[in-house]
N, C-alpha and C positions, 0 to 999 in steps of 0.2 A: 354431499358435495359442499364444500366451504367458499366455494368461488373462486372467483376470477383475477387473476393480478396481473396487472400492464406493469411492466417494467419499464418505463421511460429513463434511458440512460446515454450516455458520449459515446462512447465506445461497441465497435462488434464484439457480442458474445464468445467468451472464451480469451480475448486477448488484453485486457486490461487489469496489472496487477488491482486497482482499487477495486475494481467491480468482481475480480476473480475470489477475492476473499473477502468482501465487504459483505455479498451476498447471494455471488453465486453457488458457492459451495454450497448454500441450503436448500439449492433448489430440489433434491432427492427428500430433504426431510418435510418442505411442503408440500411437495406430490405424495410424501405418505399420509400425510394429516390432510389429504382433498383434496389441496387448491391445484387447480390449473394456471400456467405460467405463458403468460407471453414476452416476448423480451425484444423490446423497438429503441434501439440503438438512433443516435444522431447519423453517425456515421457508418456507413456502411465498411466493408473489410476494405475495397479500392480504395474508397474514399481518405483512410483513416491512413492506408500507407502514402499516399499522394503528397498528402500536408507536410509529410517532414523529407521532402525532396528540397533539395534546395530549386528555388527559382520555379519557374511554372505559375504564375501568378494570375494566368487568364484559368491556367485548367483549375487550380485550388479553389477561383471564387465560382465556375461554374458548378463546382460540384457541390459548394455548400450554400450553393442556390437551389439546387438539384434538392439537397437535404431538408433545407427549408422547407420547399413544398412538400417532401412528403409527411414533416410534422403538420402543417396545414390539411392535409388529411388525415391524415393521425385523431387531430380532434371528433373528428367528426364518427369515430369506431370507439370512443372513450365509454357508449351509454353500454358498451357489452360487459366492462370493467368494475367487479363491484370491488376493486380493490386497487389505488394507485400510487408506485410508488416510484420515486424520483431520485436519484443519484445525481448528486452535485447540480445538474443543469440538465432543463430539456434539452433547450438548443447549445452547442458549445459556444458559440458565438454572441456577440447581441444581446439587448435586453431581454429581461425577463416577459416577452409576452407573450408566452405558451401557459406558464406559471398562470399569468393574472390571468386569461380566459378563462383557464380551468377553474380557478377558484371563486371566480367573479362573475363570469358570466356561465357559464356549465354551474357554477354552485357546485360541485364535486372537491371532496375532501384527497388529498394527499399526503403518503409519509414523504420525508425528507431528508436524505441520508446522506452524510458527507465524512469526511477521511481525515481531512489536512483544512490549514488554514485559508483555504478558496476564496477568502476574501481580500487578500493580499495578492499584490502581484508578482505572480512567475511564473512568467516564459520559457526557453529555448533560443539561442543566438539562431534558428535558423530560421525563422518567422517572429521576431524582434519588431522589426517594421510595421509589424499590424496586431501585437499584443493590445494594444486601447481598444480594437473589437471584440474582445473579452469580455467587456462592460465589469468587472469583481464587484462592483458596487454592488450587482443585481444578486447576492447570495441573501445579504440582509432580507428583501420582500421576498426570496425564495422561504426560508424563515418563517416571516411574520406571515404570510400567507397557509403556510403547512399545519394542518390539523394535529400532526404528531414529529418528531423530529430525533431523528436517529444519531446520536454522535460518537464519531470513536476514541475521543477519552474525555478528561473531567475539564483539559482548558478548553477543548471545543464546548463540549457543555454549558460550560459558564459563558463564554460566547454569542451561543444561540437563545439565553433564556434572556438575554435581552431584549430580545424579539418574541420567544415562545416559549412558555412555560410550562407547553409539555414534550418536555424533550430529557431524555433517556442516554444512558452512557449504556455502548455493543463495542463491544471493543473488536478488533482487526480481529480474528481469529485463524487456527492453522488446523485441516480437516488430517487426523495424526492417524483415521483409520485408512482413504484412499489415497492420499496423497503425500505427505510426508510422513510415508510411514515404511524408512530403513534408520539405520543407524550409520552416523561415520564412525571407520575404522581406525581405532587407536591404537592398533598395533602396530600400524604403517611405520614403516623404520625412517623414514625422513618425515617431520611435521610440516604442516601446510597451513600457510595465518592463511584467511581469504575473506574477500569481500565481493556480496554482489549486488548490483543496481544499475540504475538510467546512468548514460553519458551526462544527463543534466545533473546527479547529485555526487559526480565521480571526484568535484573539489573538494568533499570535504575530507580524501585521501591525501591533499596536498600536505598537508603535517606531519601525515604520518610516512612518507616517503623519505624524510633523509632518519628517523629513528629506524628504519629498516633497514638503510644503509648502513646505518652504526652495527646494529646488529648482525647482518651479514659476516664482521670482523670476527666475532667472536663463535657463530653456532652455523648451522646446515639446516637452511629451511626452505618452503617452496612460497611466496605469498604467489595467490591466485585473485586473478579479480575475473571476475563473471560477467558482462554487459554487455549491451546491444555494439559498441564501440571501443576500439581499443586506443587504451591510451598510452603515451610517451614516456615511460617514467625510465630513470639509470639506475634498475636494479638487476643486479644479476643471478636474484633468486624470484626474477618476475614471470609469473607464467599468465597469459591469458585465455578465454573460452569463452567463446560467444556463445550468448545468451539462446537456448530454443528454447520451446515450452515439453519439447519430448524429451528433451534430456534434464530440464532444471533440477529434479531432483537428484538424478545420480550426479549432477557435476558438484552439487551445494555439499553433500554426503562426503566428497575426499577432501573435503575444509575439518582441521580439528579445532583451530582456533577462529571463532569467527569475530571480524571487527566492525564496528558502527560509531567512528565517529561524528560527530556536528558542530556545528556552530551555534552557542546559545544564543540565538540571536527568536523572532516571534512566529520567524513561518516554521522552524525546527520543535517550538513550544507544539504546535500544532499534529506534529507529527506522530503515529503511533505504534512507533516501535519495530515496526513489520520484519526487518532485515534481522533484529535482534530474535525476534520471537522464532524465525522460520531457523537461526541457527541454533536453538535450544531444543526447537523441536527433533531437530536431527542428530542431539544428543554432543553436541560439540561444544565445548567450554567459550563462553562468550564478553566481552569486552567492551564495554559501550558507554556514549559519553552520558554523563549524569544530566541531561535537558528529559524536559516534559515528560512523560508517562513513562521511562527507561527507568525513571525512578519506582516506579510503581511496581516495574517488571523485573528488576534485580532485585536479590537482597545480598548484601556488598558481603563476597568471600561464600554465601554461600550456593549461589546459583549460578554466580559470575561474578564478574568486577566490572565497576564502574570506576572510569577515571578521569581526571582534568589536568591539561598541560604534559609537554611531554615529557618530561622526566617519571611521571606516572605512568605514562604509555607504554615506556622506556622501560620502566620497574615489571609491570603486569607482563606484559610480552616476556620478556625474558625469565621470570617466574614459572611462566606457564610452558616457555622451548625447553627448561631445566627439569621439569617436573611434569613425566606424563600419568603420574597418577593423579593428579591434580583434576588433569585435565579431563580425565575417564568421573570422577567424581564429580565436576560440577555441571558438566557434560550430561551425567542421570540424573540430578537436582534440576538442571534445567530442563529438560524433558517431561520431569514430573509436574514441574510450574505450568507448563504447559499442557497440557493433560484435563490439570484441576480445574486453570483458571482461562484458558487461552484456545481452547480447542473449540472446536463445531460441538459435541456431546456437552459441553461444559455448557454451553450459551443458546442451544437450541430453543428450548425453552423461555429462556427469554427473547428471543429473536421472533416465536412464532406468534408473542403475545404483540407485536406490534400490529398484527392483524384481525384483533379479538376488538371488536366497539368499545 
């Protein structure tokens, strides 16, 4: 037996893109190498849908009063745990004083594993009002407190080694044997540009809606957006599909061209690709803006294109509705990028040395 791993994490099991591929996917490759897993979310699955109600503001703080106390017990089950590892934040809320008991007064070591820029602040317009109980400050001592430190790409890296100088680049990974593992069909007689993601990162589609428009004029295409929330846009090749966790992959699968833009701005430096990687994995030719590790992820014409402004936007799109051998070619380029450098099989390995003294 290799031991015991507490998962101390925000989210219920199973419904959190960062934690579904940050590190839940490995949890069959740790149960095969021994360890036993337990997984103690902040919030419960009630709890987690409650929060993004609008309004309810006596039930919201009852419940993550409710949450609180059960980390407060929580500690007290930590001595079963020869192995602790922490995603983003114990508690979501609040200072870090889950973090410093453990580390300070338990004397117990934790890994520390984060995604995105978390030290920055970003909300949601529908709990805006109490974003400063957030505390972002408190990722820094989550940090400098962590014995080992898991980051998903090289600005986060450089980031945390201000604080901890043993900290490791894992990058987002996509698990290509159970779970994105079809292919989109590029024979489909009408192409379909699509994007999936939060209603919160659905602005940085705003640019690209009136090039869509332009393009409409000239070709026959379907853009799809995929999200929890549908939005407003005037296109009349707009289709939307709400977001499950049962159908994500057959909906991402009828996208042939998939788009990721951003705004270079520092919480996007932060980010790790994830939307780009999951449409390479499905074999679909992908487009995405040249910020933070997209660079790392493309290599320009032959995996995908990266582009800035939109008259590039403008050029690649229409390149790629002209040309569907194009799109079947970079489409397996990208798939294989993903395979080598971006899959679970690829990173296991390294993923499982985080638990090695």
């Amino acid at each position: 037996m290799s031991g015991r791993i507490y998962f101390l994490v925000p989210y219920p099991h199973g419904e959190a893109p960062s934690q579904r591929f940050r590190f839940e996917q490995y949890f069959d490759v740790l149960k095969e190498n021994g360890y036993e897993l337990e997984v103690h979310p902040f919030y419960d699955y009630d709890t987690w849908q409650t929060l993004y109600l609008k309004g309810h503001y006596l039930l919201k703080t009852w419940k993550v009063c409710l949450s609180f106390l059960k980390r407060f017990g929580l500690l007290f089950k930590l001595s079963k745990a020869d192995h602790i590892f922490i995603h983003r934040e114990i508690s979501h809320v609040g200072p870090p004083i889950f973090e410093w008991f453990i580390s300070k007064i338990l004397r117990r070591k934790y890994i520390y594993d984060f995604d995105d820029a978390i030290w920055l602040e970003n909300y949601s317009e529908t709990n805006h009002r109490f974003h400063w109980v957030k505390a972002y400050w408190k990722v820094n001592h989550c940090m400098k407190w962590a014995s080992k430190i898991s980051a998903g790409n090289e600005y986060l890296e450089s980031y945390a080694r201000q604080y901890n100088k043993n900290t490791t680049i894992i990058p987002t990974t996509i698990d290509t044997v159970n779970h994105h593992n079809i292919q989109c069909n590029h024979s489909a007689e009408i192409p379909v540009i699509g994007w999936t993601g939060s209603h919160t990162t659905m602005r940085y589609l705003d640019e690209l809606v009136p090039i869509l428009q332009e393009l409409e004029q000239k070709f026959t295409f379907r853009f799809k957006v995929i999200s929890n929330k549908r939005p407003n846009y005037s296109l009349k090749s707009f289709e939307f599909v709400k977001w499950t966790k049962e159908t994500e992959i057959e909906d991402l699968a009828g996208i042939h061209i998939g788009v990721m833009p951003l705004h270079h701005d520092i919480w996007s430096e932060g980010k790790c690709g994830f939307k780009g990687l999951q449409y390479m994995a499905l074999g679909m030719a992908t487009i995405m803006s040249p910020v933070g590790v997209n660079t790392e992820i493309i290599e320009q014409g032959i995996n995908g294109f990266l582009v800035s402004g939109n008259e590039e936007w403008k050029s690649k799109l229409k390149l790629l509705l002209e040309n569907p051998d194009l799109r079947v070619v970079l489409g397996n380029a990208g798939r294989k990028t993903i395979e080598e450098r971006y899959s679970v099989n690829a990173t296991a390995s390294k993923y499982l040395k985080l638990f090695k003294d």
